[in-house]
C-alpha positions as CSV (number, residue, x, y, z in Angstrom):
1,X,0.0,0.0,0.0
2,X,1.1,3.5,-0.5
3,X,0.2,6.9,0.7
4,X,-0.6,10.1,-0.6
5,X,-1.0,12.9,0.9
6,X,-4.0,15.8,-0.1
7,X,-3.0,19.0,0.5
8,X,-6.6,20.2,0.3
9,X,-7.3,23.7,1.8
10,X,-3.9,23.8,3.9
11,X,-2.4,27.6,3.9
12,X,0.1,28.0,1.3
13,X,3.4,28.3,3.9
14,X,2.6,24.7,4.8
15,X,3.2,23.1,1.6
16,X,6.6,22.8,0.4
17,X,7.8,22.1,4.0
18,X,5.3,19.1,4.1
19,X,6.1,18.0,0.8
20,X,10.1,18.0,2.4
21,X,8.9,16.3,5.4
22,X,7.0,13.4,3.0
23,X,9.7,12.8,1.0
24,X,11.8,12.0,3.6
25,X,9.5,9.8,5.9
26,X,9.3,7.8,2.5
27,X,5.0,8.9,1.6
28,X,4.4,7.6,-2.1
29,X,3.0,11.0,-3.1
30,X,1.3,14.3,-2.5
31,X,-2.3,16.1,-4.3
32,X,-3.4,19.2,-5.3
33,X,-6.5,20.1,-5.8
34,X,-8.3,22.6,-7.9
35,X,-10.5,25.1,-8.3
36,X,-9.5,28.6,-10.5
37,X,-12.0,30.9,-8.6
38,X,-15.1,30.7,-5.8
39,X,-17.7,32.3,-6.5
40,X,-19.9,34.1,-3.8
41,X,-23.5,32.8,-4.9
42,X,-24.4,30.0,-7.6
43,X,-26.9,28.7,-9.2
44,X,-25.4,24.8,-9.4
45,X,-25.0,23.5,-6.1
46,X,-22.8,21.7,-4.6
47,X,-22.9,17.5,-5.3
48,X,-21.1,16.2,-2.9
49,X,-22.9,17.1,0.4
50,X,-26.3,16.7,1.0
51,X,-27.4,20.2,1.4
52,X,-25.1,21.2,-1.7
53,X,-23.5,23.7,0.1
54,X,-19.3,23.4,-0.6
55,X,-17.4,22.3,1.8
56,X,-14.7,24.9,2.3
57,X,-15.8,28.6,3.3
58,X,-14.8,31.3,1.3
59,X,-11.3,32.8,1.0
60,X,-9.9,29.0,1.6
61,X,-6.2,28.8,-0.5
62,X,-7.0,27.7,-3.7
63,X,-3.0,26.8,-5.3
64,X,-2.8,26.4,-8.6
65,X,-1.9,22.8,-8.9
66,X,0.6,22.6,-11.6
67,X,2.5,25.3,-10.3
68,X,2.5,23.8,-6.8
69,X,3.7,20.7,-7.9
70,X,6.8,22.4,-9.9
71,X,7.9,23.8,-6.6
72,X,7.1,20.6,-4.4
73,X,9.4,18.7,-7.1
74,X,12.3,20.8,-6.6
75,X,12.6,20.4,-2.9
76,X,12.2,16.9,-2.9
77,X,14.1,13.4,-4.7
78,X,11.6,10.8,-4.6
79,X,7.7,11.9,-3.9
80,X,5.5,11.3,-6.7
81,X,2.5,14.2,-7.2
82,X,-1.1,13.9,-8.7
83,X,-4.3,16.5,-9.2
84,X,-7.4,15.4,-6.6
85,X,-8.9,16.4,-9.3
86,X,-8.0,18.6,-12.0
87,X,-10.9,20.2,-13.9
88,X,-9.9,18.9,-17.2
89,X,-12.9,20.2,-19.2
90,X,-12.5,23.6,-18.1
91,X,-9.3,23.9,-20.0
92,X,-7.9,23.5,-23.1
93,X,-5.9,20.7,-24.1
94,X,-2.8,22.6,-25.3
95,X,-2.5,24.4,-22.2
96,X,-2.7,21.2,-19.9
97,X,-0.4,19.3,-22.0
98,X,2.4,21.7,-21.8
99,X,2.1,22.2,-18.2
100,X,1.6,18.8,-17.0
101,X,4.7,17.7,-19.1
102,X,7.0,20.4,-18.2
103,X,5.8,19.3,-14.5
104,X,6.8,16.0,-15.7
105,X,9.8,16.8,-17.3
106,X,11.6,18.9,-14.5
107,X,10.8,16.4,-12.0
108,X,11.8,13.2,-13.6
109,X,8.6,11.9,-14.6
110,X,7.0,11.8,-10.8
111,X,3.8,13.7,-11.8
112,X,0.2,11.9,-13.1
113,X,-2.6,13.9,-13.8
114,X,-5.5,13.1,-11.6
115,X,-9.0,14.5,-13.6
116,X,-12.8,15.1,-13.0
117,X,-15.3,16.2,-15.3
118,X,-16.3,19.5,-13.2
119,X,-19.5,20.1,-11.0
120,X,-19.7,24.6,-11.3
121,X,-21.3,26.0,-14.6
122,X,-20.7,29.5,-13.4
123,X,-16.5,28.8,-13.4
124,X,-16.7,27.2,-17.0
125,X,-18.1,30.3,-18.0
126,X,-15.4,32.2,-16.7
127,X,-13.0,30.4,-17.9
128,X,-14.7,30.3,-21.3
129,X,-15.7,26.9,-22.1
130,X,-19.0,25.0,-22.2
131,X,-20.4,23.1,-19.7
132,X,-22.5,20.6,-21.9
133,X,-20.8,17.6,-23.1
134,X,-18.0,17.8,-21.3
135,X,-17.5,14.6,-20.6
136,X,-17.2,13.5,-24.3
137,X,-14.8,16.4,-24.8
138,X,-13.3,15.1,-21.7
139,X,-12.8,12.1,-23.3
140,X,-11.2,13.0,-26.8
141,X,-9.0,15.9,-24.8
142,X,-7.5,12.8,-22.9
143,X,-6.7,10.6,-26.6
144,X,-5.0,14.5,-27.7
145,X,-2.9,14.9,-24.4
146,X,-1.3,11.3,-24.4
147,X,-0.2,12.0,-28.2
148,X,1.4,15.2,-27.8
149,X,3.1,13.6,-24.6
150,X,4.5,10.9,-26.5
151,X,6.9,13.3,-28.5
152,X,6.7,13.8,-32.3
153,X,4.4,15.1,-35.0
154,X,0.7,15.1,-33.6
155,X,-2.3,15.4,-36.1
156,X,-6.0,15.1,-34.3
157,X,-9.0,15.6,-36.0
158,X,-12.3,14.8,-33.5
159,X,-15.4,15.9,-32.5
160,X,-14.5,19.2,-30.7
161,X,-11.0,19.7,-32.1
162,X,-9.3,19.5,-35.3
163,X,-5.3,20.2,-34.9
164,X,-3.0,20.3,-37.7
165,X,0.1,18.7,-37.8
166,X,2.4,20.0,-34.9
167,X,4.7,19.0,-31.9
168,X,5.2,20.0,-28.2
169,X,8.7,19.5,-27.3
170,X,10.1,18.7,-24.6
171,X,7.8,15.5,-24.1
172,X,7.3,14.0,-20.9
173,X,10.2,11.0,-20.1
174,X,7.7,8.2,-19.9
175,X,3.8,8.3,-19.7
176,X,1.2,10.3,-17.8
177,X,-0.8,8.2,-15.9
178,X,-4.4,9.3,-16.0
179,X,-6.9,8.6,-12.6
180,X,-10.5,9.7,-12.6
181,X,-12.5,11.3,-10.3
182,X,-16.7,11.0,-9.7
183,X,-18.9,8.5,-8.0
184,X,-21.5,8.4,-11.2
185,X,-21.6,5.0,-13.6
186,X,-19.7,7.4,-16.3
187,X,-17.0,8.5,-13.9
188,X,-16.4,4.9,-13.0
189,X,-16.0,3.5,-16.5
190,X,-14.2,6.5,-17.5
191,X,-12.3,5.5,-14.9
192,X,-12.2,2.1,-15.9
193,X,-10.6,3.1,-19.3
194,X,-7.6,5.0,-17.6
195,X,-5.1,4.3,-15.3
196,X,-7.0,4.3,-11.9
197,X,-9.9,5.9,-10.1
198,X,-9.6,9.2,-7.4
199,X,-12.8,8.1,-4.7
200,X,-14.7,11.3,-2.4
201,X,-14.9,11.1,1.0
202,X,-16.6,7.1,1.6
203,X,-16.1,4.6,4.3
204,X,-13.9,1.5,3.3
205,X,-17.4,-0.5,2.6
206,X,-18.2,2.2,0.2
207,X,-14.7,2.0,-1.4
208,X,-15.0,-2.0,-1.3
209,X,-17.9,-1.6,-3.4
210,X,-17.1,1.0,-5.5
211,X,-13.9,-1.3,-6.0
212,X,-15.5,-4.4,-7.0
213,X,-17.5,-2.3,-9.7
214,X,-14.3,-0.8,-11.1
215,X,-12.7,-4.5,-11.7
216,X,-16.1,-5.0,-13.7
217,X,-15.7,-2.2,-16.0
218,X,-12.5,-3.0,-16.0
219,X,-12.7,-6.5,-17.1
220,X,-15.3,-5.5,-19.9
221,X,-13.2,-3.3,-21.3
222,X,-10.7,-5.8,-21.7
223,X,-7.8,-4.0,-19.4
């Protein structure tokens, strides 16, 4: 078994001297989770507590993730880092690419890219990209990302994007592993399809559960 560490809400002056502190006690890994702004009111609510109200108040540290794990990976020698989650949708695929393989890159290939499909309308139109379908964009961002991380000329043409022929160098030294995030039948087979699943709060029955379905997907999807 190994252990990971989320680094959810924590003040920003705590990080980089836990991240120190894990990589020397010998943890697997840290998190970093995600959010780009909070917004005072909205209109979608929360889905992940049974009131849907969120579960941090407001003005709670919000670290960019990719730029926290740059700085975590050059204090330490051996922790590995993730995203719990990454709001892949929200973004565009260029953008994550370059920044989760330069992550990858400058720490020696100790970085996977943990994802979830997004639960606030309000911050994808903020950020300028639509909320419907984004799981199936989701999906065909994923198929772009792992081409342009394996080095060499890339040419994608898909549902939501058509890219010419092009290259993003430096590539990371080996592969991305991919986890998703959610607790609906899609997030589970999407889940299924990648390299591993990031739960919510649950008790271990839960995650039993939720494990055995995972090895069913799994097993029908022939991986």
């Amino acid at each position: 078994m190994r252990f990971t560490i989320s680094t959810a809400y924590l003040s920003p002056d705590e990080v980089l001297p836990l991240a120190v502190a894990a990589d020397e006690a010998g943890y697997h890994g840290m998190s970093f989770s995600d959010h780009v702004v909070n917004l005072e009111t909205l209109r979608t609510p929360y889905p992940y507590t049974p009131d849907g109200d969120r579960r941090w108040k407001p003005f709670t540290p919000w670290l960019d993730p990719m730029v926290s794990i740059a700085a975590a990976g050059a204090v330490t020698e051996r922790l590995h880092f993730t995203t719990n989650v990454f709001v892949l949708p929200m973004r565009d695929p260029f953008t994550v690419a370059k920044t989760v393989g330069t992550a990858s890159v400058l720490t020696g290939g100790r970085v996977a890219l943990g994802v979830g499909m997004g639960w606030c309308e309000e911050e994808f139109d903020l950020l300028g990209q639509p909320f419907r379908r984004r799981g199936a964009r989701a999906d065909e961002m994923l198929d772009l990302l792992r081409a342009l991380w394996a080095g060499g000329w890339v040419e994608h043409h898909g549902e939501f994007y058509d890219v010419p022929r092009l290259e993003m160098t430096p590539a990371p030294p080996g592969p991305v592993p991919v986890y998703v995030g959610g607790l609906s039948e899609a997030a589970l087979r999407r889940a299924a399809r990648n390299d591993g699943w990031v739960s919510d709060l649950m008790t271990t029955a839960e995650a039993a559960e939720t494990r055995a379905t995972l090895d069913r997907h799994r097993e029908e999807a022939g991986r």
